[in-house]
N, C-alpha and C positions, 0 to 999 in steps of 0.2 A: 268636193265640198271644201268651202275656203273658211278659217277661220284667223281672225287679226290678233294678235300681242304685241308687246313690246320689253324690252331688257328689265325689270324690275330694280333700280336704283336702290328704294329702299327699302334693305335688305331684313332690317329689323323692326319694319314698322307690322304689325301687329294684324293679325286677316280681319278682327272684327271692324279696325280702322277702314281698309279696305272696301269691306263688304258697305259700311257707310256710303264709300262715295259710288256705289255701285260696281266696281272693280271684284275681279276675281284673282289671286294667287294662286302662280302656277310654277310648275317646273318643267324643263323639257330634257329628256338625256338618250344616251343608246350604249351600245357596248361600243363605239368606234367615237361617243362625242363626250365632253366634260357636262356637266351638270348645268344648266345656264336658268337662272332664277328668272322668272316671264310675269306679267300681268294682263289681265282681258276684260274687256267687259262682261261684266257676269250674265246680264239676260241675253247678250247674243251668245255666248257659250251654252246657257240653256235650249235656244233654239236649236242649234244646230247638232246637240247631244239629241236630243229628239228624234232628228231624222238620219244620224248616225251611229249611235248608239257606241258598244264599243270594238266594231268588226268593220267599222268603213275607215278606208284611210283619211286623213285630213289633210290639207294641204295649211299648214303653220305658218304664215306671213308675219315675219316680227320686223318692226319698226318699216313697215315700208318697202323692206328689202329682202331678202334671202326667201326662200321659202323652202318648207323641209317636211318629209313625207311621215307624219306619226299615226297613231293611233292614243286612243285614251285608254291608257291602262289603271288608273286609280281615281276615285272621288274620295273626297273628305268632306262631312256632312258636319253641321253643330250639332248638340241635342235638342234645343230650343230653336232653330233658326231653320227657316224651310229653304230649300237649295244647299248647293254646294258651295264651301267655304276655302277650297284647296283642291287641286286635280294635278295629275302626273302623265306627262305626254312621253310616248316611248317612240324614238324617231327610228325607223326601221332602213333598212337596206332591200331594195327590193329585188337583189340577186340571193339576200341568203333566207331559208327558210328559219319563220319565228312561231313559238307555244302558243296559241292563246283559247279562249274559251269561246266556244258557240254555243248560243242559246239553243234551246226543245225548243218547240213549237207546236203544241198540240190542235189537229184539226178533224171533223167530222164528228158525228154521236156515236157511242155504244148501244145497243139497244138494249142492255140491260139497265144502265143509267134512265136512260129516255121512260122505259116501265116504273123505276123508283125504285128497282130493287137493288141497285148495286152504285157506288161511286168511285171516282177516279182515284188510283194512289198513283202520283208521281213524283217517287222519291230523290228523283236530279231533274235539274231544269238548264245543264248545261252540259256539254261533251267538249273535253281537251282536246286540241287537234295539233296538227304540224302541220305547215304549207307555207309556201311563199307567200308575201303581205298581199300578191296583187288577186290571189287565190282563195283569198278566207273566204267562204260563207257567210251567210247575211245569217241563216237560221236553217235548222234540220227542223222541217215540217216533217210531222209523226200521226199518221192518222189512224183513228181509234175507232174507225168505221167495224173493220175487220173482226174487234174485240166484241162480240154479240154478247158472250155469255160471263159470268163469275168465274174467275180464276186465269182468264186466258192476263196474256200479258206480252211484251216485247221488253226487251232488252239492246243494251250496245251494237250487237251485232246483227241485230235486224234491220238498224238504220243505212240508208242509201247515203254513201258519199261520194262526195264529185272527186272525178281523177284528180290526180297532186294533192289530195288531203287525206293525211293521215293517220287516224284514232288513235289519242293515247291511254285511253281509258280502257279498262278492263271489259272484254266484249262479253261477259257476261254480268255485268252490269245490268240491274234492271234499272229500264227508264219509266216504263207505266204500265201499270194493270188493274185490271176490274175486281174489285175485292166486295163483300156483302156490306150493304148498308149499315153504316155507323150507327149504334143505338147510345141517342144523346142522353149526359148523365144530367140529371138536375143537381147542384150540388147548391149545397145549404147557406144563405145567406149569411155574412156577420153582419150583426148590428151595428148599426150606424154608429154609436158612439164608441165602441171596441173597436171600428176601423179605425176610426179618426186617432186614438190614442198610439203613436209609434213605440214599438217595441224598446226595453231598456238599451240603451248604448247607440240609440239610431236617432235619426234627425228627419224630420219631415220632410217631404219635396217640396214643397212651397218655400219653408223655410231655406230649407239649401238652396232654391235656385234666386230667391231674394236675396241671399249673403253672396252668390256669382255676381249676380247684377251690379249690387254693389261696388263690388272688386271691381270691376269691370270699370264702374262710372270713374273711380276715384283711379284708375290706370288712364 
């Protein structure tokens, strides 16, 4: 999967400018390369995060020329701004093994779920590995067929892993188990105008995020 950048010139212009012109700020680095400040187009960045997530190699085309093997190791989100405003490319070696995270992937039903009586706990939704880059796993499908009853469970080391990759996470680690049905609390509503009034020493969110904006316009 190909994705386009280019050298980022300017170095101090500001990501919300950026995200303006549709552009995304990026970086790309490795332990063998210097740090090199990049720019992308932001919605094709999003595509392509879509169907790559961040365990598929990317092949990094900057300006036209070079191209260099990464993976997306970081997003940087706004609070207020949907998508990502900043991402960090980590350019791998595909002779030396690198850390990264694989998603769970839960599939099949419990049949204790399916009756009503029980729901899923799954308390990790990723497992550390070690393997070489062109070796990572897309995802450890974990299926919860097996789990009929309340209390059964699987853990780390009940997950099936492909040759060359190797679990750094603690194999008794629990990944998912069928625990008794949550019994939901109602909890007591506040009134409407006691919300509304912010606590001594605190500032509303509306207000705060009008006083950003502002900042923001007069930057």
């Amino acid at each position: 999967m190909q994705l386009k950048a280019s050298i980022r010139q300017r170095i101090g212009k500001p990501s919300r400018k950026l995200y303006r012109e549709g552009k995304l700020a990026a970086v790309v680095y490795g332990h063998d390369a210097q740090p090199t400040p990049l720019e992308l187009d932001r919605l094709e960045f999003q595509k392509v995060f879509v169907k790559s997530g961040r365990t598929h190699l990317l092949d990094l085309v900057v300006d036209g020329g070079r191209t260099e093997k990464v993976l997306i190791r970081e997003i940087q989100t706004h609070p207020r701004r949907l998508g990502p405003i900043h991402v960090d490319f980590y350019q791998v070696n595909l002779q030396e093994k690198i850390q990264v995270e694989v998603p769970v992937h839960l599939t099949g039903e419990s049949a204790a779920v399916k009756r009503g009586d029980a729901d899923i706990l799954q308390p990790i939704h990723a497992i550390r590995v070690e393997c070489l880059p062109s070796d990572i796993p897309e995802g450890f499908e974990v299926d919860i067929t097996p789990l009929e009853e309340i209390e059964q469970e699987l853990r780390v080391s009940d997950i099936s892993v492909p040759k060359g990759v190797t679990v750094l996470d603690d194999p008794e680690e629990l990944v998912v188990k069928i625990v008794h049905k949550r019994e939901l609390k109602v909890e007591e509503e506040i009134p409407a105008a006691e919300a509304a009034i912010p606590a001594e020493g605190e500032v509303g969110a509306a207000g705060e995020a009008a006083a950003e904006e502002e900042a923001e316009s007069e930057g």
